[in-house]
Structures are given as C-alpha cells and as structure tokens.
N, C-alpha and C positions, 0 to 999 in steps of 0.2 A: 920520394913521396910526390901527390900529385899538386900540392903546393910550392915543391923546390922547382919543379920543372914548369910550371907558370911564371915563377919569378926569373927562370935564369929566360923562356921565350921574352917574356918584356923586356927582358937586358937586350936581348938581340934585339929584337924590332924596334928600342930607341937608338942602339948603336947604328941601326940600319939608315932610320930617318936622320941621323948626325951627317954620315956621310953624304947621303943624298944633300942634303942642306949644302955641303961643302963641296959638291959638284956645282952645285946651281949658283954656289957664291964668284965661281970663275966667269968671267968675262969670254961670250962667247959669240960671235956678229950671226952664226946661223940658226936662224926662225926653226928648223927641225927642232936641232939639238938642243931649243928653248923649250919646244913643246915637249918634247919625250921627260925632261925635267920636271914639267909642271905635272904631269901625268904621274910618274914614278912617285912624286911626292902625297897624288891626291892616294895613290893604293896604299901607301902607306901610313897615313892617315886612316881609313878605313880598314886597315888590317891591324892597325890598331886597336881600334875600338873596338871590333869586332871580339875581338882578344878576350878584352878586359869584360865584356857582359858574359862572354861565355866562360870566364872562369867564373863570376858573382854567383852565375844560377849555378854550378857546379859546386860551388861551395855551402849555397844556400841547400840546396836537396840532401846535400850527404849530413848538413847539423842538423836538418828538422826530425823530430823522431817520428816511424812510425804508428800510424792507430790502429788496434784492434777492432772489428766489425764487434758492437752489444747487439749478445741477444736479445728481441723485442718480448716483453711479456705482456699480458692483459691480468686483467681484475674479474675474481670471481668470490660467489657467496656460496660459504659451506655451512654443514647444520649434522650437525652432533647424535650418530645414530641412539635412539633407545626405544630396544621394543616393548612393546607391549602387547594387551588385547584388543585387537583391530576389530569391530563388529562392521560385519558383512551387511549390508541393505542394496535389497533388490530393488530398483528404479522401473517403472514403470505406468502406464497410461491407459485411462479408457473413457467412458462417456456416460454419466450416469442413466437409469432408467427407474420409475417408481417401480417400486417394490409391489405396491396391488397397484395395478391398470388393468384398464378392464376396455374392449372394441365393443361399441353397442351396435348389434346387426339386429334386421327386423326379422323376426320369424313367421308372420302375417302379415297380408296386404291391405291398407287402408289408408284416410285422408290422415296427418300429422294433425292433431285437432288443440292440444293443448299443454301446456308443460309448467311444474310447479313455480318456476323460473325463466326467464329469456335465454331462451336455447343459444345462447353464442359461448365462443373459446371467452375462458376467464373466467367464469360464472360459477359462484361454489353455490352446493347442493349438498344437505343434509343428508345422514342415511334412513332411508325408506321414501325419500320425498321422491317426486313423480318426475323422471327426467322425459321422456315420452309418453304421452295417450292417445292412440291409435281408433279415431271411433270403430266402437266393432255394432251399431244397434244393430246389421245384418243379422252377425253371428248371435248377438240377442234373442232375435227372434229366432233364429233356429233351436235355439238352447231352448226356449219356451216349448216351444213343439214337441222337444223328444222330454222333455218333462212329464207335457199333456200327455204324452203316447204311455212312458212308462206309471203313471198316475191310474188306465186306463185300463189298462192289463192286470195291475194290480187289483181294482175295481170287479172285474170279472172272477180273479182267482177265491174270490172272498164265499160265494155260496158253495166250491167245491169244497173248499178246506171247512167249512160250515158240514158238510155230509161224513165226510173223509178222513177228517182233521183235524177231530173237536176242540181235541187239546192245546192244540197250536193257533186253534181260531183266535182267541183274545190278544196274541202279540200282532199278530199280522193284523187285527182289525185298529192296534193303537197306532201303529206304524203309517195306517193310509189317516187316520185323523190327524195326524200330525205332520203329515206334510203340506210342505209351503213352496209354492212355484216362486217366489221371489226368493228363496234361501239356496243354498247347496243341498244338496240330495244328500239324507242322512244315510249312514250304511245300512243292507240288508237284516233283518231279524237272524241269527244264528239259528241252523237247522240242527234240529235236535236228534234227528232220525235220518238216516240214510233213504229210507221210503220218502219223508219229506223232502228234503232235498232234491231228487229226482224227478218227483211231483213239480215243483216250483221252477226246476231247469225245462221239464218238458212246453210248460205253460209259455215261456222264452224273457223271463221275468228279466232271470240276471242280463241277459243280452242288452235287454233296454235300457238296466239301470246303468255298465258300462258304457253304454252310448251318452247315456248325460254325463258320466263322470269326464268322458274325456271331451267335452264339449266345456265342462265347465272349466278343464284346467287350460284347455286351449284359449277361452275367453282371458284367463289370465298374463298371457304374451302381449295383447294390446295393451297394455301397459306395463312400460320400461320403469323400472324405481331403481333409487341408488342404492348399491350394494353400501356401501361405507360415504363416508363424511368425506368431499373429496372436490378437485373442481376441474369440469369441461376442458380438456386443452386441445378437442378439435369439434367441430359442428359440420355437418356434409348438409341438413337439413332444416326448412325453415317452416313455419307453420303453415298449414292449406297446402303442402306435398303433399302428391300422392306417392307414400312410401309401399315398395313393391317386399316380397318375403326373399330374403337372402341380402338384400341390401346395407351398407354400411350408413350408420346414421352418424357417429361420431365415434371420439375418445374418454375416457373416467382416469384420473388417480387420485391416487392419495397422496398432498405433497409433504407430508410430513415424513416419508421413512421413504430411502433411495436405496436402489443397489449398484455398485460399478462392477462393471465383466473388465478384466482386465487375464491378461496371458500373461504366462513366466515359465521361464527354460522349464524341460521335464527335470531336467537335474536337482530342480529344490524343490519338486514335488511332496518329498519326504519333510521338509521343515516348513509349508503351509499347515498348518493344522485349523483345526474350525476353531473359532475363538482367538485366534491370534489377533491382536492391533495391530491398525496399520493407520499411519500418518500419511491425511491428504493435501493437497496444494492447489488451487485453483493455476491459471497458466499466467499471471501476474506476479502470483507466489506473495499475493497481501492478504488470502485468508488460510488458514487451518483451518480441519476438523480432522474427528477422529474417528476411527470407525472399524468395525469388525469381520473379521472372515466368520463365512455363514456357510458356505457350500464351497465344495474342491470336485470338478469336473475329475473324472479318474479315466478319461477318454484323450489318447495324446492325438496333437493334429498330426497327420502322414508328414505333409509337406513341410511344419514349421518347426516340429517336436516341439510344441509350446502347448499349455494346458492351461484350462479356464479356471479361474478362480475369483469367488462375487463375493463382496464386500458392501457389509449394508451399513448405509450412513446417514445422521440424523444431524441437522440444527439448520439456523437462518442464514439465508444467500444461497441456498439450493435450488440447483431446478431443472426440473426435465431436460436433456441431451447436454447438459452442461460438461466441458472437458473438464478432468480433474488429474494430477499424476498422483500417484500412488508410492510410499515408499513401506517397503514392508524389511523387519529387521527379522536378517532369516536367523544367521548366527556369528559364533565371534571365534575370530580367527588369534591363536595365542604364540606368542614372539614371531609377531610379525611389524612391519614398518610400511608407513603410508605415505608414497611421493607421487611427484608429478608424473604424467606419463612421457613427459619429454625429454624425461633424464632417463630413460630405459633406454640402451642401448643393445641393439639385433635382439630383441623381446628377452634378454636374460643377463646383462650385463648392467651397470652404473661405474662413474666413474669416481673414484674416492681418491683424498689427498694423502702423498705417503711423504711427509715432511716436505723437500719444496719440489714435489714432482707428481703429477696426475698417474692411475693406475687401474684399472678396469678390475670389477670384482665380479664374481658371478651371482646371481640370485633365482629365487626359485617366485616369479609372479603365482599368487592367490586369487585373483580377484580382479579386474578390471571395473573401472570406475568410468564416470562420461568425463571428467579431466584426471583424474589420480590412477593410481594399482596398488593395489595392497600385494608388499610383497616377504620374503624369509629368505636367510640367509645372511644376514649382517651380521657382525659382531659387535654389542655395545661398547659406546666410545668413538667408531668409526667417524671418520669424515668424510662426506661424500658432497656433492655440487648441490645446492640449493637451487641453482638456475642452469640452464644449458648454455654452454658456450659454444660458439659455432666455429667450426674447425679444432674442436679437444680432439688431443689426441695424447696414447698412454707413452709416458715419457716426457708431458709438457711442464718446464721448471715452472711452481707457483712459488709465490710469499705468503703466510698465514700471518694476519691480524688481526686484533681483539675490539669489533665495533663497539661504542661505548651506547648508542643507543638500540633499544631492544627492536628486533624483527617480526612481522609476523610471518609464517609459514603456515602449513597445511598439518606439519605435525607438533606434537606435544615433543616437549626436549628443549636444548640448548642450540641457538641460533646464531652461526658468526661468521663473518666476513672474510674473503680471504681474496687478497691483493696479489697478482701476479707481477 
C-alpha cells in the first residue's frame, strides 16, 4: 500500500542521514571533504522534509470525500386551473360629439345687428330665442313693393270679374278688403271653374302673389333662432359685422345627449346590435357612464376592416370632443381560462407543473386582451405558472408548496405557490 511504502522511504532517508552524521563525526584536516559533508547533510535534511508534506497532502486528498455538483432550483407561483365562462369585452376608443349640433351659415347678406344673448362660445340659448338678426329694412321694403304691385293687379281684376264673373265676384272682392301690407299675404281664393282659373292666371295674378310669397320667406333667414335648448361652443361673429351669404357664423348643441363613433373589428359586427350597453371611461378611469348603441355603420373600412358603431350617452362631466374608451361585452366564451399573456408560450403553449418537473401544454387562445388571453384547452385541476420565469424550460425540477396566505391573480380558482 501507498502508506507501507512512505513508511519503509522514511526508514531509508533517516538511515541515510545516520550515516551521513557518522561520516562527518570522523576527524578529517581537508576543508573539501568538510564542505561536501556539510552539503550532503543540508539535502538531506530537505529531502526529508520534502518527504514528509508530500505524503500529509497525499494522505489528506485520498480521506477527504468527494462532493457532488446541487442542482440550482428557483421559486415559482402556480395557480390551480378552473374553467369557466370567460365573457369577451371589446376595448375600444373615440371622441364624443353632440348628438343635435347644428353649424350656423348666413344664407343672406347684411350688418349682424342684434342677438337675444351675447353672441360668445358658452352662452346658452333657449329654443326659439334669437341667436342672429340680420337687418334686412332693404329686403323690407322690397317686400312692400311687390305687396303694393300684387294689391294693384288685383285691384284692376275686380270690374272684369264684376262683368264675367258675377258669381265669383263677392270672394275676390273679401279677399282685396282684407288684406294688410304689414301681415303675410293670405292664400289665393280657390278657383271654382276652370274658366276662372285661366281668367285670374291670364291677368298674372298668381305670378305676383308668388313673388311676395317667396320674398316673405326669404325675409325669414335674417333671422337665425335656436332650433333647441342648447349652448354656443363656437362664435366666428360679433355684432356691427357685415355678415356675407354662405358664411360660417358659429356652432349650436345640445349638451345634454352625446354620441361616441368608435370602430371594432368587422368580425363582431354580428354581436353589436342596437340597444346593446356599453360601459364608458373617461382616460383617468375616475368616472363612468353608461350608455347605448344607437346605430351600426354596415359599411366596412377597405383598409382597416373596422366598422363604425355610435353610442349615445347621457349624464354630468360630459362634453364636446371629450375622449372616452368604451368597453362593450360582446359575448361569453364557455370552458375557457383567463391568464397573463406572458405566460403564453410561441402563441399556443403554457407551462404547467407535473409533480417536481415543469412541462409545456398546448392550448387553443380565444381572445386577446391589452394584458391577458382568454384561452381552452386546460384540464381542471391543472397547475400551470402564475408568473413567467425567465429561462423555464420543459424538464426544469420544481418543489410545490402550500402558501398560507391568499394571492391575488387575474383568475377566479385556487392560488398557490410553488418553490423550486
């Protein structure tokens, strides 16, 4: 063994330094044969020692035992599959706009003369009250004139129908006593006769009287009135303008009923239906309302395949071009399960725990979410990662433990911790 053969070198190597010793103990006058002594003596000394460390470590290495390399594990959270019915809600955005607005353009030219209220943004205005008056005295007196004219004609027609006409004479003679140049022009007497008739167009009666008709409804345009109860949210005009015909004078709504345009894939076209609810969000997400589908565009866009859908909504903290998102619940998706999307592995795997070893399963995604996917194909019971771990891979040994306090997660089920 390699401890006999250590022990019998040290026998030799002190037997060696004995005789050395008992060479150098002899009396000897030459200074060489002194130094080659003193020499011989110091290597053996040093071949000594040397000896003796290199057996300790040889002895030391062969009793220490060997260590095995541990494999390194990490700590993960798993969560206890059960499916259920996942309801699908479409996420989406738009800008609200009132429901009645109205652009006020001039349809005549004249000075900006006067207005029920002070024509500025923010100004509410009853329905019928006077948002623009346009002096028209001009058009006034023109309107007088073709009164006088049609007044005038008639005047003249009165001794024929007197010869001609007997019968007819007494409505047409109540007709010119009772009109009034300051009123609207009442309608013509009904012609009883085909003869009359003819008679009264040849004379160029009706000619005249439609010249006043449409003067007086033209005189009607210099003043702008509120269709509805609503208020100014833009003014282009200020009083003593001279406003030109075509011109933009301002904006009307109503703020009390809004509608939001918002887009969604053509694909849920079929589950918008009119009257659906849909839940809104301001972009802070501190208020709600609630609000209704009213119309479904059935026109897809080319480029975006997305289709319009308005949503009309009503209550306090609304207001013209306001962003709002929109979440509408289109439908529910049945034995399916709802995770992170971080734990989706190459868009169709997760990784689940198969006693103390990680294992990839396959599943079929539903539904993409802005952080989750609703997805199928689990089997209840399952354990799958509650969180991603970076570098999992299938075949990695875990340890499953039973956390004592509760988690939250994203799904309804059983939540528990599992130590690697």
């Amino acid at each position: 063994t390699s401890n006999t053969y250590f022990e019998n070198l040290y026998i030799s190597i002190i037997r060696g330094l004995c005789q050395l010793y008992a060479l150098s103990s002899k009396k000897s006058k030459s200074p060489i044969i002194m130094l080659r002594r003193i020499i011989l003596a110091i290597l053996g000394v040093a071949l000594v020692g040397g000896s003796i460390l290199l057996a300790q470590k040889l002895s030391e290495g062969k009793s220490r035992p060997v260590q095995k390399p541990q494999k390194k594990v990490a700590a993960v959270f798993v969560d206890t599959v059960q499916n259920s019915s996942t309801p699908i809600t479409i996420s989406t955005n738009g800008n609200l706009m009132a429901k009645q607005r109205v652009e006020l353009f001039a349809e005549v030219q004249g000075i900006f003369e006067s207005s029920a209220s002070t024509f500025k943004e923010g100004v509410r205005y009853s329905a019928g009250q006077t948002l623009i008056r346009i002096n028209s005295d001009e058009h006034r007196a023109n309107l007088r004139a073709q009164k006088s004219n049609l007044y005038n004609q008639l005047i003249l027609l009165l001794p024929d129908l007197r010869l001609d006409y007997a019968d007819v004479f007494p409505k047409w003679q109540t007709y010119i006593q009772n009109f009034d140049m300051e009123k609207k022009v009442a309608p013509l007497p009904e012609f009883e006769s085909e003869q009359e008739k003819l008679f009264v167009l040849g004379k160029g009666i009706q000619t005249a009287y439609f010249n006043v008709k449409n003067m007086e409804e033209r005189l009607l345009k210099y003043r702008i009135r509120a269709p509805f109860s609503g208020i100014l949210t833009e003014a282009l005009v200020d009083r003593g303008t001279l406003v030109r015909a075509g011109q933009k004078l301002g904006e009307f709504i109503n703020p009390n009923t809004y509608e939001l345009e918002v887009s969604i894939n053509n694909s849920y076209a079929d589950l918008m239906k009119v009257g659906k609810t849909v839940e809104l969000k301001n972009v802070e997400k501190t208020d709600n309302w609630t609000g209704k589908v009213t119309r479904v565009n059935s026109k897809v866009d080319a480029a975006s395949q997305m289709i319009s859908v308005f949503i009309q909504v009503s209550g306090k903290g609304l207001r013209e071009g306001m962003y709002l998102e929109a979440e509408v619940k289109a439908k529910e998706e049945e034995n399916t399960y709802e995770i992170d999307r971080k734990l989706l592995v190459n868009d169709e795997q997760v990784f689940a725990v198969n006693d103390t070893t990680l294992k990839l399963l396959k599943v079929n995604p539903i539904y993409y979410k802005e952080s989750s996917v609703v997805i199928r194909g689990l089997e209840d019971g399952e354990l799958i990662l509650a969180k991603a771990i970076p570098g999992a891979y299938e075949g990695m040994r875990v340890e499953i433990f039973e956390e004592k306090e509760e988690m939250v997660t994203t799904n309804t089920g059983k939540n528990r911790a599992a130590s690697l």
